[in-house]
C-alpha positions as CSV (number, residue, x, y, z in Angstrom):
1,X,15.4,15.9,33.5
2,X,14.5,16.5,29.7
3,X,16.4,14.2,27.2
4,X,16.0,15.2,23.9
5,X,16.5,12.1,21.5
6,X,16.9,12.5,18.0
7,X,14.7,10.3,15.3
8,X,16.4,10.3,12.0
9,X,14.3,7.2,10.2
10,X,15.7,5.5,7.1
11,X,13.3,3.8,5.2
12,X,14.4,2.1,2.1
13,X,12.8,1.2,-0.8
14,X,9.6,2.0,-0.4
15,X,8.4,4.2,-3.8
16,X,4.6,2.8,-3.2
17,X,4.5,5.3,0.0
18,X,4.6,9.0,-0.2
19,X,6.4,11.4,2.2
20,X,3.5,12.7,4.2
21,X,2.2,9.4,4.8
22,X,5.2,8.1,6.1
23,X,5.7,11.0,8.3
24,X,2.2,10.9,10.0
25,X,3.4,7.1,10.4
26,X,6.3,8.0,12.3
27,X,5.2,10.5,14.1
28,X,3.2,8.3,16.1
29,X,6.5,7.7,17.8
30,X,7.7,10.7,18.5
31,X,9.1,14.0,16.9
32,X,10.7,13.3,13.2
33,X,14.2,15.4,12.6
34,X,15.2,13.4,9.4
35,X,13.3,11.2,7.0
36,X,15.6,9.5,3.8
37,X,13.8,6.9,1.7
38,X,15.3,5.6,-1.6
């Protein structure tokens, strides 16, 4: 059986952190489909 979940991560206010390093963060946890940050 092969669930396919998802991970759309919101992250907010968080300027000091760039996009690839909070993507190699997450993807620690899995597969990233969406990543919004403010």
């Amino acid at each position: 059986m092969n669930i396919h979940t998802s991970n759309i991560i919101y992250v907010g206010n968080i300027q000091s952190i760039d996009d690839n390093t909070l993507r190699e963060y997450f993807q620690r946890f899995g597969e990233i489909e969406a990543l919004f940050h403010n």
